[in-house]
N, C-alpha and C positions, 0 to 999 in steps of 0.2 A: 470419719466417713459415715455418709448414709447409711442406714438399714438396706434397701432396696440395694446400692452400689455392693455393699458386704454380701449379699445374695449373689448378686451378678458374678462378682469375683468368685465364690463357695461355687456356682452349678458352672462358671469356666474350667473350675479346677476340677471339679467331678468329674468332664466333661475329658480331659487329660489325663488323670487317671483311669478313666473306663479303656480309653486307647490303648495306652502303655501296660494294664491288665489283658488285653484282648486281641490287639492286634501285631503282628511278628514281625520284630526288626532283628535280624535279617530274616525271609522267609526258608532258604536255603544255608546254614551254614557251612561257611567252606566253597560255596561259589562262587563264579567271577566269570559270568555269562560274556559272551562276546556276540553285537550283534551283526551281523554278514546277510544286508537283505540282497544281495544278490546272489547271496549261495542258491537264496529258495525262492525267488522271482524274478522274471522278465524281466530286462528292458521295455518290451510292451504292455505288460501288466503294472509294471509301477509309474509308467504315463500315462496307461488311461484312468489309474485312480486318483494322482493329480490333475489330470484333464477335469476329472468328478467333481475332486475337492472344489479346483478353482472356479466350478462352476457355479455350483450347491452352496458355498460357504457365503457370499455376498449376500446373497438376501437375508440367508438363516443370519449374519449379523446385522443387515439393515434392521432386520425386522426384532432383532433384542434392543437395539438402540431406540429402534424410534419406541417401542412399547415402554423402556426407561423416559425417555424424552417426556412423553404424555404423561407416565406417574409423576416425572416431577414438576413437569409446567403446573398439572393441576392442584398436587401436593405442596407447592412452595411458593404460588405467586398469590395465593387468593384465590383466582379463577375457581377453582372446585368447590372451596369455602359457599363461593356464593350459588354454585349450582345445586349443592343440597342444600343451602339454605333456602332454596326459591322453591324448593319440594314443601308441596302443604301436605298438613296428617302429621301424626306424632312422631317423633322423636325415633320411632322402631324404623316408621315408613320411612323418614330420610334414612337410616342408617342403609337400610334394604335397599331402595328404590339408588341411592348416590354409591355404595358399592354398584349393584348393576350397569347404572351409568357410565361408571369411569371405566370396569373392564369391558364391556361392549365397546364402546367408544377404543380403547388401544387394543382391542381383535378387530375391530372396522381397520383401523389405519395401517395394520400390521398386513392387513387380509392381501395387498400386493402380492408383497413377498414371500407369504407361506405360497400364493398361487406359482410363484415363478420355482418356489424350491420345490413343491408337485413335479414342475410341470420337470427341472430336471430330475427329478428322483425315476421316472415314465421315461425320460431320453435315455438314461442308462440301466433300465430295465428294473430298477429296485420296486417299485411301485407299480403292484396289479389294479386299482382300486380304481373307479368310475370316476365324474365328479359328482354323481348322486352320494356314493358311499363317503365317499372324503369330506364333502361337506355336514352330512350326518355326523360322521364322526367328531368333526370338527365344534358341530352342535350340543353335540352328548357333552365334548369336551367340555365348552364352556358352561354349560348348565350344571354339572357338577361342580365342576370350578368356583361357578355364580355362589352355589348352595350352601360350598362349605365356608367360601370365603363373609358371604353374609353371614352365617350363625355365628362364625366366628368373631366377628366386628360388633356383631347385637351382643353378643357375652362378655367382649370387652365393655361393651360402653356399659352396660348392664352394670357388669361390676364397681366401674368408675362411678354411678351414680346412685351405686347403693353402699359400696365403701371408700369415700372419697382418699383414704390416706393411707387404705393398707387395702387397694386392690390391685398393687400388684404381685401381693402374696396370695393372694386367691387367687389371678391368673393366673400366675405362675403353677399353682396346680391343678387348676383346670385343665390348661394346655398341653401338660405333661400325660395327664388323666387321658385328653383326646387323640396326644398325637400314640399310646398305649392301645388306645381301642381301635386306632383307625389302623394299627398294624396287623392286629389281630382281623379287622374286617375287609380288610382290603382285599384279599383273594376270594371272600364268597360276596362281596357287593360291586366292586370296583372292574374287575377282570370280566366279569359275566358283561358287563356295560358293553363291552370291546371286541370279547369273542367268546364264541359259542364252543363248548368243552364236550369231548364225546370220551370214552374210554378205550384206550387201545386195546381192539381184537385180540381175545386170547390165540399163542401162540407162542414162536422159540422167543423173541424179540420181546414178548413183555412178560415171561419167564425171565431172563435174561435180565432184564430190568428192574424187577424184583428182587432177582436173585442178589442182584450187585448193591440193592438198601439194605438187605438181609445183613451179607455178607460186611457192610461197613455198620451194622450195629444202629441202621438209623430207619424207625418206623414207619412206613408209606400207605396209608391207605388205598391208594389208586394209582393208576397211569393214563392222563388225560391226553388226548390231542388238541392241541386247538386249531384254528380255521385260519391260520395268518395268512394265507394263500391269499384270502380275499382283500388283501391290502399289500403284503410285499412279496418280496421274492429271500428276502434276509431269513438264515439260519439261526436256529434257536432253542433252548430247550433252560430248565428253568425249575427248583423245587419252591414249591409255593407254601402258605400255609403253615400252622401249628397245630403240635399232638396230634390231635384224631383229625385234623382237618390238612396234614400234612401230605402234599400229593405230588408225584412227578407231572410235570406238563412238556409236551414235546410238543414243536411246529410240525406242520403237516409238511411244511416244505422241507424241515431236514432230515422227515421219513423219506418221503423223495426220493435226496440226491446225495444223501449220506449212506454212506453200509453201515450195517449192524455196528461193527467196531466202533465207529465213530461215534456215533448216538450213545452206547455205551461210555467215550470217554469224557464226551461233555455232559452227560448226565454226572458221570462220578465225580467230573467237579461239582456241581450244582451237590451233590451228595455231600463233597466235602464245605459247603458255605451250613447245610444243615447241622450237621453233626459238630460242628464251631461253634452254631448257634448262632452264628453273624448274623441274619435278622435281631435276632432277641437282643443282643447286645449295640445293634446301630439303632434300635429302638430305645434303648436305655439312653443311648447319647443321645436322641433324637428330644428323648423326653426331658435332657438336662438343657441342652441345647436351646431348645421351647421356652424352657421356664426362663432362661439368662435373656433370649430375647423379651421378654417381658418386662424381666426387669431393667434393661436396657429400652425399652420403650417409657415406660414406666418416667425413667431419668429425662428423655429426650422430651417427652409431654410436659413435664416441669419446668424445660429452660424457655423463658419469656419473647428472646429472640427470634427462636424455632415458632413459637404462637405466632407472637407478632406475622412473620413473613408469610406463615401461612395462611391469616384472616381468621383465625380462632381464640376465642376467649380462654378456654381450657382443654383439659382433656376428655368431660361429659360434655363439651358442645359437639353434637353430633354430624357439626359441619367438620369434625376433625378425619374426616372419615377417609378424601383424597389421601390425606398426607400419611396417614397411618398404612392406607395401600404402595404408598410410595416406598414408605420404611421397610415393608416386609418385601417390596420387587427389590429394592436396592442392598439388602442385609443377605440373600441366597448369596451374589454374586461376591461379596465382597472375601466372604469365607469358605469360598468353592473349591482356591486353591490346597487349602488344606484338607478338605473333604474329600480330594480327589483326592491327594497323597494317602490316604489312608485306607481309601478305596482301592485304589491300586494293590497297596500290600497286599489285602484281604484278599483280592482278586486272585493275584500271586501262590498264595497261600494256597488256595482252593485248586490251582493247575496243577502242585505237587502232590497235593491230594490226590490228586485224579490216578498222578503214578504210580503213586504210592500202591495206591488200589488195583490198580490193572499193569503197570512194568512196561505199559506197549507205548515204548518210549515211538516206534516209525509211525504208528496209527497218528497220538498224539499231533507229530509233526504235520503230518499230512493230511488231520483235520485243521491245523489252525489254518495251513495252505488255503482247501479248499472254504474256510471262514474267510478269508481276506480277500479272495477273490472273487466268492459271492456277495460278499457287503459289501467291497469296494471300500476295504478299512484302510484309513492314513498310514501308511508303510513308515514313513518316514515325516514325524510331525514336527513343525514348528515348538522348541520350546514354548513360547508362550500360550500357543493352542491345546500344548498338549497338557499342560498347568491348568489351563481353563476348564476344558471341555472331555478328559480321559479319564474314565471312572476305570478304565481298566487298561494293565500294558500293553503296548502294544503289539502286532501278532509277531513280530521280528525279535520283539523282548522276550516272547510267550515260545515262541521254540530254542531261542538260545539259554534259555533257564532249562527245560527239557533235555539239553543236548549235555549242558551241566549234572542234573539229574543223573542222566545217562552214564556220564565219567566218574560222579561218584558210588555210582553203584553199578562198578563194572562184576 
């Protein structure tokens, strides 16, 4: 077996044991949740949120499809090959300028559909946003997007063309290196991008809020609000950050329309993903993760067939640049399912927390109620959508494990 392949295997298996050291199977011992969504919802609430779903979900899937569709016409027929090869300037400019091209071009074609998923997101009231702010946003999005997805493609070929035989051992900790920093940066570079963070007004509530990282042992600098208001109407609250840069962030919308208690118990989850350290440890898989895609890239640039069909010579022709963006749109999805499963534990994990820390098994319940009802969350998912697209259980799974909670700690 290759070098590179033996890598790939070594940062899978890291990648399996970081799990099986970190995240809890089962999350409750001695459980055996039962879930009853009509114990705690409507008949009329759980058809307008499938009236939502069946609305909202069409394009949000036209629009993954056809965004695949475009990576791989252009990644695998040729076509892209020759688009940055018809870019004059060096070698950096096609890299830069034919990235840009190919993702502008699948947010052009995609741009339908996110408009008609707006426009329902506005029909069932989730979305306060203008189309001044959305399309902003929308801008910001892709221009960071642009920025990291180029540097990233320029350090790949970089390295192809300065270590032709062992660059995917330098990628591989490069990427690991970036996807480390970009955890650590991402709450004081990335979050500001999107909203504006104010501190919450001394008072009982952010006493209260302090009081409850004191009390679980987990160190907070601040308590931020942010400004979601100006885009949805969805509840949220969220601990961001590392060490000294560690900060509660609440939505202004679930100071709102949450009581005190409430705010208090999703914050204590969010308390319980800190004190886990579940950033620091989905970063370490992230980081092992990274490097196997590499090496996995690495392998796939080597096989002459895969050249061939894409109109590339190798992997320093910088016409390789479509196909390489294809690999990385097409590599999230194919390993989502188990991303999400472990997601979900973690999620799990962090709701017993919450108990654990506060007992207030009714509050619990009757936040995730009024969570479900203001996001218009999938009551009842589709296997296959819920495998796809649920990074967390759902809120029917989320009070029947609470009501468990509850019987075991009568």
């Amino acid at each position: 077996m290759k070098l590179p392949a033996l890598a790939l295997l070594g940062c899978l298996i890291a990648v399996v044991v970081t799990v099986l050291l970190t995240v809890p199977f089962p999350v409750l011992p001695g459980a055996h949740p039962h879930v009853d969504v009509l114990r705690d919802f409507t008949p009329a609430q759980i058809a307008r949120e499938r009236a939502f779903h069946a609305a909202v979900r069409p394009p949000a899937y036209l629009s993954l499809v056809v965004g695949i569709v475009v990576a791989a016409v252009l990644g695998l027929t040729g076509l892209g090959a020759r688009v940055v090869g018809g870019i004059p300037g060096h070698w950096t400019v096609k890299a830069v300028v034919g990235t840009a091209l190919v993702l502008a071009l699948g947010q052009l074609l995609t741009l339908p559909f996110d408009v008609q998923a707006e426009r329902v997101l506005r029909r069932y009231g989730l979305s306060t946003q203008d189309w001044t702010g959305w399309t902003n946003d929308l801008v910001r999005g892709l221009g960071i997007k642009l920025a990291t997805t180029a540097f990233v493609v320029v350090v790949v070929l970089a390295l192809v063309r300065r270590f032709p035989t062992t660059w995917w051992a330098w990628g591989a900790l490069a990427t690991s290196l970036l996807i480390v920093a970009g955890s650590f940066a991402y709450p004081l570079v990335v979050e500001p991008a999107f909203n504006r963070f104010t501190s919450l007004p001394a008072g009982q509530l952010r006493t209260d809020l302090l009081g409850l990282a004191t009390r679980d042992h987990v160190p907070v600098k601040d308590v931020l609000v942010a400004d979601a208001s100006r885009r949805t109407t969805a509840l949220n609250a969220y601990v961001s950050g590392f060490g000294s840069t560690r900060r509660i962030v609440v939505y202004d919308t679930l100071l709102r329309r949450a009581s005190p208690g409430e705010v208090e118990l999703i914050v204590a989850h969010e308390l319980g993903h800190a004190k886990q350290q579940d950033v620091l440890h989905g970063t370490i898989m992230g980081a092992f993760g990274g490097a196997a895609g590499i090496c996995g890239l690495y392998l796939l640039l080597s096989w002459s067939p895969l050249l061939r069909r894409a109109g590339v010579t190798g992997a320093a022709d910088p016409r390789v640049v479509p196909l390489v963006l294809f690999l990385g749109a097409i590599t999230p999805l194919l390993v989502t399912p188990l991303t999400n499963l472990v997601s979900r534990h973690i999620e799990a994990r962090a709701d017993v927390h919450s108990l654990d820390l506060t007992g207030d098994v009714a509050t619990f319940v009757a936040s995730e109620k009024r969570l479900a009802t203001t996001n218009l969350s999938d009551l009842q998912p589709n296997p296959i959508v819920y495998a796809l697209f649920f990074t967390h259980p759902s809120e029917p799974e989320r009070i029947a494990l609470a009501r468990e909670w509850e019987r075991l700690h009568q």
